[in-house]
C-alpha positions in Angstrom: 85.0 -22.3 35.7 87.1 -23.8 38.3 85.4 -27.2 38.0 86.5 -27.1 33.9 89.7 -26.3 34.9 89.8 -29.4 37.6 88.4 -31.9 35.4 91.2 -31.0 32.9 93.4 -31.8 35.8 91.9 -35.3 36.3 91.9 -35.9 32.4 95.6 -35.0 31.7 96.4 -36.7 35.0 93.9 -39.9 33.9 95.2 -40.3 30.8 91.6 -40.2 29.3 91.3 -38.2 26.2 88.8 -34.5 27.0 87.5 -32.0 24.8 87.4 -28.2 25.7 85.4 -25.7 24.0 86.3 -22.2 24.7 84.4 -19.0 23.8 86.8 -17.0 21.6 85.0 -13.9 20.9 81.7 -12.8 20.8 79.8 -10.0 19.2 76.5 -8.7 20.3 74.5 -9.9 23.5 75.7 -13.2 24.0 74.6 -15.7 26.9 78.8 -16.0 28.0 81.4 -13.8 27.1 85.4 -14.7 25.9 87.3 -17.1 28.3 84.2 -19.0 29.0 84.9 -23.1 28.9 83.3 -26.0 28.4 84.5 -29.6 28.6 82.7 -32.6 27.1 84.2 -36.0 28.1 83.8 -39.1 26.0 80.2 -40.6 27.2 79.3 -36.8 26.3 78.7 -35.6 29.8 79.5 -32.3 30.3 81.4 -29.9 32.5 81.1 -26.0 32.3 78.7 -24.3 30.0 79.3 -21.8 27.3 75.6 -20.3 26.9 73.1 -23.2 27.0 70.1 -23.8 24.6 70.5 -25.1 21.0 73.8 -23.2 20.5 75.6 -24.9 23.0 74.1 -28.4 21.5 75.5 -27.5 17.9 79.3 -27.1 20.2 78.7 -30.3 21.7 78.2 -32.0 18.4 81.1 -30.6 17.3 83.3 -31.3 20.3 82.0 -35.0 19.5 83.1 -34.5 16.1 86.2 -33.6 18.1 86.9 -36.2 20.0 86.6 -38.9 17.6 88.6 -37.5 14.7 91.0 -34.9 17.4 90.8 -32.2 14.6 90.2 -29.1 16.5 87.5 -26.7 15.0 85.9 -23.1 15.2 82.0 -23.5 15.6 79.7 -20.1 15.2 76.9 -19.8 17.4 74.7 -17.4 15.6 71.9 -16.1 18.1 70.4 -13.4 16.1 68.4 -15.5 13.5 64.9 -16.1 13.7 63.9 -19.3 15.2 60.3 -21.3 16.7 61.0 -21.4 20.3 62.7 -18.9 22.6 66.1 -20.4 23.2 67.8 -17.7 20.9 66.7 -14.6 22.8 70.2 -13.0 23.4 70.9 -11.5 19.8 74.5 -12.2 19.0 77.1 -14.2 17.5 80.1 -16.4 19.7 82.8 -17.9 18.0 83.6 -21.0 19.5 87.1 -23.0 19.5 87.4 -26.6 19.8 90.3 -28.4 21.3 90.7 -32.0 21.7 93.6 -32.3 25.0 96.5 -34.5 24.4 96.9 -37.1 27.2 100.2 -38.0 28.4 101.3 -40.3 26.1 99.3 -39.5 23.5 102.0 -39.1 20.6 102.2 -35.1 19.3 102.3 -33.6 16.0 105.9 -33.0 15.2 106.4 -28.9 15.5 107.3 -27.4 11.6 
């Protein structure tokens, strides 16, 4: 996880806009557990992993979704449904939140 951690470095240091998706809970066998991080850069590369497979391509999308718009979200992975193929073997559900980073510079929501 150290390597998510640095590229957030070079991103908030860069100025370049990042996404980070974070496992927030997980119920069941899941592929990561809570804590686990992800960060998807604007071409879409990625750093980190939070499981893998088709579950991890639904985050992705979202942490697209992310970065255009910067509205943060809270993607379910559901690993216990039926499915062709085998890349939903583990059996349980992660709950998955979405963060666009501010850059410096980058004007913030005024605090209520």
């Amino acid at each position: 996880m150290n390597d998510v951690y640095d590229e957030i470095e070079r991103a908030l240091e860069s100025g370049q806009p990042l996404v980070v998706a974070t496992v927030a809970s997980s119920r069941g066998s899941t592929p990561r557990k809570p804590g686990a991080k992800m960060a998807v850069r604007p071409d879409g590369s990625l750093c980190g992993t939070i499981g893998g497979g088709c579950g991890e391509a639904e985050v992705w999308q979202a942490a697209m979704d992310t970065m255009r718009d910067g509205q943060p979200r809270l993607v379910t992975v559901d690993l216990t449904e039926d499915v062709e193929g085998e890349d939903k073997i583990c059996g349980g559900v992660l709950d998955i939140f979405v963060e666009r980073l501010l850059s410096e510079g980058e004007p913030r929501e005024p605090s209520s």
